[in-house]
Backbone as numpy.savetxt, mean C-alpha at the origin, in Angstrom:
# Nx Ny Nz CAx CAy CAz Cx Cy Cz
-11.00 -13.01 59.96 -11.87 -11.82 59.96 -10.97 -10.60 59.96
-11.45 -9.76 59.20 -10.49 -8.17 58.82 -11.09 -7.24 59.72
-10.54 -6.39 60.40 -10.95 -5.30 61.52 -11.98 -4.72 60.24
-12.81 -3.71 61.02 -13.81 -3.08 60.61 -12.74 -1.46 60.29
-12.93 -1.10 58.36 -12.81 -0.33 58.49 -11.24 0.28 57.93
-10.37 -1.37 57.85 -9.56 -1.76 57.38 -9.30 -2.38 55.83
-8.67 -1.95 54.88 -8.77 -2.50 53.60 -8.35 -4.49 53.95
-9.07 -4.85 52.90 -8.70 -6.24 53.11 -7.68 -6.26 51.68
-6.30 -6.32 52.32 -4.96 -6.40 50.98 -5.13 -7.97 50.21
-5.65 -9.17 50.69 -5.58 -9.79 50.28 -6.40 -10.56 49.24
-7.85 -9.58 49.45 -9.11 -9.66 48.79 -10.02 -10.92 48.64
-10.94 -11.30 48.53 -11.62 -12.42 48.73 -11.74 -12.91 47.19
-10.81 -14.06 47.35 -11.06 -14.37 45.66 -12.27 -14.92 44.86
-13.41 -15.37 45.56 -14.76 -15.59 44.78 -15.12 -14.31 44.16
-14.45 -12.72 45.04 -14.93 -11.96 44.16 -14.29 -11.42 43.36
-12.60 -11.65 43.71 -12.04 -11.47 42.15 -12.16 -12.20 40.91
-12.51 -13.38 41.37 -12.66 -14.43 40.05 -13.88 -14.03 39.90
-14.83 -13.46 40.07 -16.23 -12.84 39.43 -15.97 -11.68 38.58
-15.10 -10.75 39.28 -14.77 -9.70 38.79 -13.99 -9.69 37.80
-13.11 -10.59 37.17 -12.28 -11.32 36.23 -13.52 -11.72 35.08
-13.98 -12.21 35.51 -15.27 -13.31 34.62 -15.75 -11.80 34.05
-16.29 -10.78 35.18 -17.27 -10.03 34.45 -16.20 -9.28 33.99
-15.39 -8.61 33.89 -14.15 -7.84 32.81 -13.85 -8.71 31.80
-14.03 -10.17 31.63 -13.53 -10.98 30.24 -15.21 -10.26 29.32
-15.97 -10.63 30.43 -17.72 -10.47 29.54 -17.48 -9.12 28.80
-17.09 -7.84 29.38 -17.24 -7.16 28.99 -16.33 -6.15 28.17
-15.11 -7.01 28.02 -13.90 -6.66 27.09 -13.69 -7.78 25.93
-13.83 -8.47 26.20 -13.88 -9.81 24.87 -14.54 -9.34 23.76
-16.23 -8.62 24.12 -16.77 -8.55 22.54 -15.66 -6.82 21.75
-15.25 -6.10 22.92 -15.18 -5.06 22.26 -13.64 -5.54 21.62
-12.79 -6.83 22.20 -11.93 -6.84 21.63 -11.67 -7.45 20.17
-13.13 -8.37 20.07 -13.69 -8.60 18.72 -13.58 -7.77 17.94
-15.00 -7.05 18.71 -15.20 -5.85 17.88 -13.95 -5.40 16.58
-13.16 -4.81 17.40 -11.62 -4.02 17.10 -11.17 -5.47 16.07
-10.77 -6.03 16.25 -10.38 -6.85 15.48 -11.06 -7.43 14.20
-12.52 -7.42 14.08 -13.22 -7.46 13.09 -13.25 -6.25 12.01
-13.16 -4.92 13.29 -13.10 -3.43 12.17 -11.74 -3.43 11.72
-10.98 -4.51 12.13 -9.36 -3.80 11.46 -9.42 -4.99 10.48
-10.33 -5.93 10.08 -10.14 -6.65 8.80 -10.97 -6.20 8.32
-12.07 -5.54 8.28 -12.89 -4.75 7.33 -12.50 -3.62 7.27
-11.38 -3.19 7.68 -10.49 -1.70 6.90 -9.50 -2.48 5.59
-9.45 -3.29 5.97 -8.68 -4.52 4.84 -9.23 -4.67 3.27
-10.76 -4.94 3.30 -11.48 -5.18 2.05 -11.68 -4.30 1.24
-11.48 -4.56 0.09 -10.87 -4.27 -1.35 -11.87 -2.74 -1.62
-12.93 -3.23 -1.13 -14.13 -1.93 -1.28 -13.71 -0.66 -0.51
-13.24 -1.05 0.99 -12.46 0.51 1.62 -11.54 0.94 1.23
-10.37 -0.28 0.68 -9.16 0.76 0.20 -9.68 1.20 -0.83
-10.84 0.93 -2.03 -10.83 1.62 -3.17 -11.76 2.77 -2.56
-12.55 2.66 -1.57 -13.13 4.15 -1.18 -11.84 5.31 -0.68
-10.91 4.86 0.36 -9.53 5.30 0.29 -8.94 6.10 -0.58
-8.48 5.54 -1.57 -8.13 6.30 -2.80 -8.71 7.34 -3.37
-10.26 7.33 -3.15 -11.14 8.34 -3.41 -11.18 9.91 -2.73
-10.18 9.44 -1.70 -10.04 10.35 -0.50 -8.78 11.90 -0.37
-9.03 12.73 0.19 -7.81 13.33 -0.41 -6.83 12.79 0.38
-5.38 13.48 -0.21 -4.51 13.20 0.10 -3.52 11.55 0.27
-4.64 10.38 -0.26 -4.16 9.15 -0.50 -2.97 8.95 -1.24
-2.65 7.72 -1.43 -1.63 7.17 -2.61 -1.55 5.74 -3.05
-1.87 5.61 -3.87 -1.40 3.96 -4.49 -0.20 3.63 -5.10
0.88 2.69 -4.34 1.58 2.50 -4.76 1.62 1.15 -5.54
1.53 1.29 -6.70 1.57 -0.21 -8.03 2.54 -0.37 -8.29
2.62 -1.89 -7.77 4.08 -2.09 -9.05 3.39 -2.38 -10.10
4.22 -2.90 -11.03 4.03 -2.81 -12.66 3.65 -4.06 -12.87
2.54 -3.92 -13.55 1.90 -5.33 -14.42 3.04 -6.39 -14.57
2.66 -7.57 -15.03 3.34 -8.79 -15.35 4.48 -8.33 -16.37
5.84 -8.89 -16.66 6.82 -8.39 -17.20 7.59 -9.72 -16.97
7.39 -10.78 -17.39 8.20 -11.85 -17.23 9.77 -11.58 -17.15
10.72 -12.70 -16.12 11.65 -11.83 -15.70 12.30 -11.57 -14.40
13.38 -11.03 -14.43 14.43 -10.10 -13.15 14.83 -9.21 -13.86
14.94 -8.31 -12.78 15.97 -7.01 -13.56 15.84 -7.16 -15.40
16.68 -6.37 -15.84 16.80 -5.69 -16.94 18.31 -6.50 -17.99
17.80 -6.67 -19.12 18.86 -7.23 -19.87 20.37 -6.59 -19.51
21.60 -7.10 -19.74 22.90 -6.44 -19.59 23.20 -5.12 -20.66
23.43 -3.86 -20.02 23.61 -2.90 -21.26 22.16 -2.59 -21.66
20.98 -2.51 -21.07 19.64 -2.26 -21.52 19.77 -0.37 -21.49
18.92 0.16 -21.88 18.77 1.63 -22.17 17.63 2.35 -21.43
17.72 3.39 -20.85 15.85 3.75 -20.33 15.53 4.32 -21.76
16.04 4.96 -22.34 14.93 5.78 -24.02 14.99 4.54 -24.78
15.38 2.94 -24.56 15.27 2.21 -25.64 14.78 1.08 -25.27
13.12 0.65 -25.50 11.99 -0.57 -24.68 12.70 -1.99 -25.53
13.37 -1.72 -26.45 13.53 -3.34 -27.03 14.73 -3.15 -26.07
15.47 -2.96 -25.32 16.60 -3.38 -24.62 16.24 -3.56 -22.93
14.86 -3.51 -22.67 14.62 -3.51 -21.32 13.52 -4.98 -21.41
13.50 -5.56 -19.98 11.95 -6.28 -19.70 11.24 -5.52 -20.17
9.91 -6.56 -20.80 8.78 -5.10 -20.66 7.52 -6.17 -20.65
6.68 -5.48 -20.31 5.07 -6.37 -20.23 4.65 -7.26 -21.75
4.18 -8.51 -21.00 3.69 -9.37 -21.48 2.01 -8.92 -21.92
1.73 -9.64 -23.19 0.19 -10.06 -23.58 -0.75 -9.94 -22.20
0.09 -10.85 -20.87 -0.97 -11.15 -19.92 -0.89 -9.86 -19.17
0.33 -9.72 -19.09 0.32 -8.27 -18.10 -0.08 -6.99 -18.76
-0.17 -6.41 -20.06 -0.95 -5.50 -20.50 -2.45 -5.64 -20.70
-2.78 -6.97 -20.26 -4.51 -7.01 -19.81 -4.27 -7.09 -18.82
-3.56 -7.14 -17.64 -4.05 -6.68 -16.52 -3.80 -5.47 -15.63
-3.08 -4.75 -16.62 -2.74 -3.37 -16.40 -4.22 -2.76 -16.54
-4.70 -3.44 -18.09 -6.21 -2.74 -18.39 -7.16 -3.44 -17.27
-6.79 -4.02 -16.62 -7.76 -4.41 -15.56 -7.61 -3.68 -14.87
-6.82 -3.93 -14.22 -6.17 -2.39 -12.70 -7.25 -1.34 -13.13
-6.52 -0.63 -14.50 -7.43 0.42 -14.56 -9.19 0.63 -14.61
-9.44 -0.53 -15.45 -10.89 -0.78 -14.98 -11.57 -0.67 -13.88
-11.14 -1.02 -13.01 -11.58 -1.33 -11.62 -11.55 -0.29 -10.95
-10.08 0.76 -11.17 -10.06 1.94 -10.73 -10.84 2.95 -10.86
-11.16 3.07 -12.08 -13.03 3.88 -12.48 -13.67 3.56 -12.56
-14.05 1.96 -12.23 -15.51 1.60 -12.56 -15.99 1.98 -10.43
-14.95 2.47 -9.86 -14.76 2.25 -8.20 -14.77 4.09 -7.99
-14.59 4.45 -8.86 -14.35 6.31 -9.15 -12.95 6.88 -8.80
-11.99 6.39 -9.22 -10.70 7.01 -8.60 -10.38 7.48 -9.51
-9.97 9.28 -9.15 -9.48 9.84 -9.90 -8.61 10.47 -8.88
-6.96 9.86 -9.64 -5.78 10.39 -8.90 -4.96 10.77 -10.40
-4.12 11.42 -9.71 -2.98 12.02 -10.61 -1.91 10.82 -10.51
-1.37 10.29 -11.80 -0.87 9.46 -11.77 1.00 9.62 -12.48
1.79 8.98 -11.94 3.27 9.15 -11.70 3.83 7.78 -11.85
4.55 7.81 -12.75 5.49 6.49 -12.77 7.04 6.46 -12.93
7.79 5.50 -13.25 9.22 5.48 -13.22 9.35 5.48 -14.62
10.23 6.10 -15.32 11.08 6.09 -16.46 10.81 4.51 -17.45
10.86 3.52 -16.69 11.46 2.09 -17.14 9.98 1.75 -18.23
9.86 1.27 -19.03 9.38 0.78 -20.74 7.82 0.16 -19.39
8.41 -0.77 -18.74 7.17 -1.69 -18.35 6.26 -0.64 -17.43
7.22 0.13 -16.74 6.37 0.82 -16.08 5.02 1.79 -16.58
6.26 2.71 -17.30 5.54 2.89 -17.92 3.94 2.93 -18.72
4.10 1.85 -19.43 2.89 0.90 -20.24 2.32 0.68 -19.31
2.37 -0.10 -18.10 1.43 0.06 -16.72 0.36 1.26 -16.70
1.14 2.23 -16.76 0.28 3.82 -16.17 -0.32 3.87 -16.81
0.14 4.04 -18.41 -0.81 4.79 -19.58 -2.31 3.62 -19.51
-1.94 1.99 -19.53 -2.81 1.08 -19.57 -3.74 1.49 -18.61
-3.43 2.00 -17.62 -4.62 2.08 -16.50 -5.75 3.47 -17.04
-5.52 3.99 -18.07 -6.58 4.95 -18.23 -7.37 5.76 -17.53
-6.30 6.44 -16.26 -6.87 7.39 -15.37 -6.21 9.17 -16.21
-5.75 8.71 -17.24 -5.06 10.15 -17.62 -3.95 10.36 -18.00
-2.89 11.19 -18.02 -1.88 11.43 -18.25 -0.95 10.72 -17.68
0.34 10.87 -17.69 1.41 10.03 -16.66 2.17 10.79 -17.07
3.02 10.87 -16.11 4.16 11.71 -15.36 5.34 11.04 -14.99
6.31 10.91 -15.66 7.56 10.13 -15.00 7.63 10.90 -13.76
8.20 10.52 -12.32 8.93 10.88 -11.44 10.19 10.27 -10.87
11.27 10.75 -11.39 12.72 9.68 -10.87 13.12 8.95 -9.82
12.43 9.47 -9.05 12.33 9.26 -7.14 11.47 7.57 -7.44
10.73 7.15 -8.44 10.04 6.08 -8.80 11.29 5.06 -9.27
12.47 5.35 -10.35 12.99 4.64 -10.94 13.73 3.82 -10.03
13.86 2.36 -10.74 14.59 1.00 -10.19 15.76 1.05 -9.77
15.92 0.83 -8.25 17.32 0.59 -7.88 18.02 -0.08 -7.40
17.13 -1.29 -8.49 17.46 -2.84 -8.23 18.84 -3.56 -8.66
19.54 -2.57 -9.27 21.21 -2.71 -9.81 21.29 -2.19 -9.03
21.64 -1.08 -8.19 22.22 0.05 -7.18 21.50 0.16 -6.11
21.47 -0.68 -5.20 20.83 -0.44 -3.80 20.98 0.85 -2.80
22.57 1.71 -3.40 22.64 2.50 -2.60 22.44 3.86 -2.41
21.40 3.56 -3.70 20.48 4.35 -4.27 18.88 4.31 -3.60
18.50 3.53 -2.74 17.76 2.87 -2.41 16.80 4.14 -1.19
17.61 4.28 -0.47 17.60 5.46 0.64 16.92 7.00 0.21
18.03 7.37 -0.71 17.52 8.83 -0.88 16.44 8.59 -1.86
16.23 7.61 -2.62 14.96 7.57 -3.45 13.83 7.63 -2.71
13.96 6.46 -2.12 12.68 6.69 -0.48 12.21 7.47 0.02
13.30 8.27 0.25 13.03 9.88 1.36 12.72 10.76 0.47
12.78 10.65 -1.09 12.40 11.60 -2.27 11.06 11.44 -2.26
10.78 10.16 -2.34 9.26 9.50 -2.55 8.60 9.94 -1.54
9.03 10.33 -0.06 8.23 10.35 1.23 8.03 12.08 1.37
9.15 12.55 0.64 8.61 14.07 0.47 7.72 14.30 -0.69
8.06 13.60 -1.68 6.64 13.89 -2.76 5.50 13.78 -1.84
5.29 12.85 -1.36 3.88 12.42 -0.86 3.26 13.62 0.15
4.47 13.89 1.22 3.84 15.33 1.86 3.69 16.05 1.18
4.30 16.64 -0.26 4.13 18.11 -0.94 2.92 17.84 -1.55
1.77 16.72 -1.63 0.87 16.49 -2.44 -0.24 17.20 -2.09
-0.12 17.54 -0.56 -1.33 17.84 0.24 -2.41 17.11 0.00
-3.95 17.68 -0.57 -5.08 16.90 -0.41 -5.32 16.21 -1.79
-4.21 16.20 -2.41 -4.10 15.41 -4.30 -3.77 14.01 -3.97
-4.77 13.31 -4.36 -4.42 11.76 -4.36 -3.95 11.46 -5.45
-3.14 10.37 -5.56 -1.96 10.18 -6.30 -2.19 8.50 -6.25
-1.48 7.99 -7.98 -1.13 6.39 -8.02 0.41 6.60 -8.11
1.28 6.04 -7.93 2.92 5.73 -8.05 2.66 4.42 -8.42
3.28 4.14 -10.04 3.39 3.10 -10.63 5.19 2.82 -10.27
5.50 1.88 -9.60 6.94 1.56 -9.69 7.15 0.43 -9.61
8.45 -0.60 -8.90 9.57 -1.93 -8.81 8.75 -2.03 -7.77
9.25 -3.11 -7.68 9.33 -4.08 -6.27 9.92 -3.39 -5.19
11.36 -3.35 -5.43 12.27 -2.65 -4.62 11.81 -1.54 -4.16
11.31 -0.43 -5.09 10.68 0.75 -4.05 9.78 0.80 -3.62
8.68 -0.27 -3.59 7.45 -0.59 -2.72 7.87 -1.01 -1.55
8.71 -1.85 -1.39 9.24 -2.84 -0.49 10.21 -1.92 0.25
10.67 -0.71 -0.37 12.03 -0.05 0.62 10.55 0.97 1.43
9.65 1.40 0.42 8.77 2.31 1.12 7.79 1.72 2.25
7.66 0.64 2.18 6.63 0.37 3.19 6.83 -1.47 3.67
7.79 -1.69 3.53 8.19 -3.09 3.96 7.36 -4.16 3.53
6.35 -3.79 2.58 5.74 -5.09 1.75 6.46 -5.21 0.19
5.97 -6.85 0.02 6.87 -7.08 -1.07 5.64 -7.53 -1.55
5.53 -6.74 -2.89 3.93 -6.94 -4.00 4.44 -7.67 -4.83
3.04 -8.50 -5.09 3.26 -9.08 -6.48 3.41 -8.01 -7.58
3.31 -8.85 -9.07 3.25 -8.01 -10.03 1.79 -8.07 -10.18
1.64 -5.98 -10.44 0.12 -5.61 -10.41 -0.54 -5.27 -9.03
0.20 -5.44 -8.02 -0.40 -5.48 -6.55 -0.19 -3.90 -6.42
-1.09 -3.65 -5.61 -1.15 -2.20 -4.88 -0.91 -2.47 -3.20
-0.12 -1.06 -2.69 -0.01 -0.80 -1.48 -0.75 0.16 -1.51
-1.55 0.52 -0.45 -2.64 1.69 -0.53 -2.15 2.37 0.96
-2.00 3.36 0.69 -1.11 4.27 1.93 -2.38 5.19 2.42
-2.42 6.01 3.54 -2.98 7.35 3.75 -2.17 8.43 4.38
-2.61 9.52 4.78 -1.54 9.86 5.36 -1.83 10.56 6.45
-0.67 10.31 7.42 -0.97 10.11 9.38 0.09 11.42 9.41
-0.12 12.02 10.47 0.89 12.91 11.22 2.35 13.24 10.88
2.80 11.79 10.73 4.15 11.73 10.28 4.65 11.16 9.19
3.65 11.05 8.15 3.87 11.17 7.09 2.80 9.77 6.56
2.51 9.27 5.21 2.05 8.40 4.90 1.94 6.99 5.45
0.78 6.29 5.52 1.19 4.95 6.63 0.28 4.27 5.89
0.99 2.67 5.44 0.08 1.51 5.16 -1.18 1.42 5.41
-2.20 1.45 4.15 -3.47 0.94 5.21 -3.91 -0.22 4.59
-3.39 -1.18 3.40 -3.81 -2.10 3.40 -2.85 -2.54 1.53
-3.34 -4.02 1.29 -2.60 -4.40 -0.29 -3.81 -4.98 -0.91
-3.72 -4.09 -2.12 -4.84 -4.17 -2.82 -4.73 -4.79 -4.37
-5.13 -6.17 -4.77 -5.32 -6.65 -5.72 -6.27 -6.70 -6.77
-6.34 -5.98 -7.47 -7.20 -5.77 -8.37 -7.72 -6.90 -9.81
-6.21 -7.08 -10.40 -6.73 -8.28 -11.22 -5.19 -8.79 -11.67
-5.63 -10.05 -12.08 -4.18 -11.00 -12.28 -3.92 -11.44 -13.67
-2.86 -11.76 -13.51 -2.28 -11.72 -15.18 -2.44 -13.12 -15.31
């Protein structure tokens, strides 16, 4: 028996194990909850509402391009000396883009120098395309890898409320946001406080 009046330090455990029971009851669904809304920020329908949004970005790599890297001695002003997209991958470039307006995205669109990339952007039929160098492959020169990144991460702040696609490599998807896309895959970014942040990988159509 505890004096009257006195905390009991050791507590009566029928009522902590109640009090346990009723904190699982009443944190379990909300921890559902949370966990159900962070895979339905996932589906294909929010990131394409996303994009719709200002200040977004899609980062694409480039349609199917059977392949590594670039022939020995290849040229950027010369496409017969580079990889470049396949039959399958220039229909699914025109897919990408399909999907992208049949969903309403209208972004300003930016790609890398390189033949495949290229053909990517124009295929997607949101408009014009824009080389940006901060995009090009620096899959021969890694140590190039860095300041391209931090080029790419200041484009994205100077965009303000302009949503944007970045058609690029592997390598600069993967240096920008630590995922490694297929060919044709999208990283769909937004942008947080400190600059652009993953919000999900978005597949549109396959070669």
């Amino acid at each position: 028996m505890h004096a009257r009046g006195l905390p009991d330090k050791g507590g009566d455990p029928c009522r902590l194990s109640g009090s346990v029971a009723l904190l699982t009851r009443r944190t379990l669904p909300l921890l559902l909850a949370f966990r159900i809304a962070r895979a339905q920020a996932q589906a294909p329908e929010d990131l394409l509402r996303l994009l719709r949004s200002p200040g977004s970005a899609g980062l694409l790599r480039h349609a199917r391009a059977p392949g590594t890297g670039d022939p020995p001695g290849f040229r950027l002003g010369d496409c017969a000396t580079q990889r470049n997209l396949d039959a399958a991958g220039r229909e699914q470039a025109r897919g990408i883009g399909a999907r992208l307006r049949e969903a309403g995205v209208q972004a300003r669109v930016f790609s890398s120098a390189w033949c495949r990339v290229r053909e990517t952007a124009e295929l997607l039929g949101l408009g014009p395309v824009e080389v940006l160098p901060a995009l090009n492959s620096f899959f021969g020169d890694g140590s190039e890898g860095p300041e391209q990144t931090a080029a790419v991460r200041r484009f994205l702040r100077s965009q303000g409320q302009e949503a944007v696609i970045l058609v690029t490599h592997q390598v600069n998807v993967t240096a920008l946001t630590g995922i490694y896309p297929g060919d044709g895959e999208m990283v769909v970014m937004r942008p947080g406080p400190d600059g652009h942040v993953v919000a999900g990988r978005l597949t549109l159509a396959r070669a």
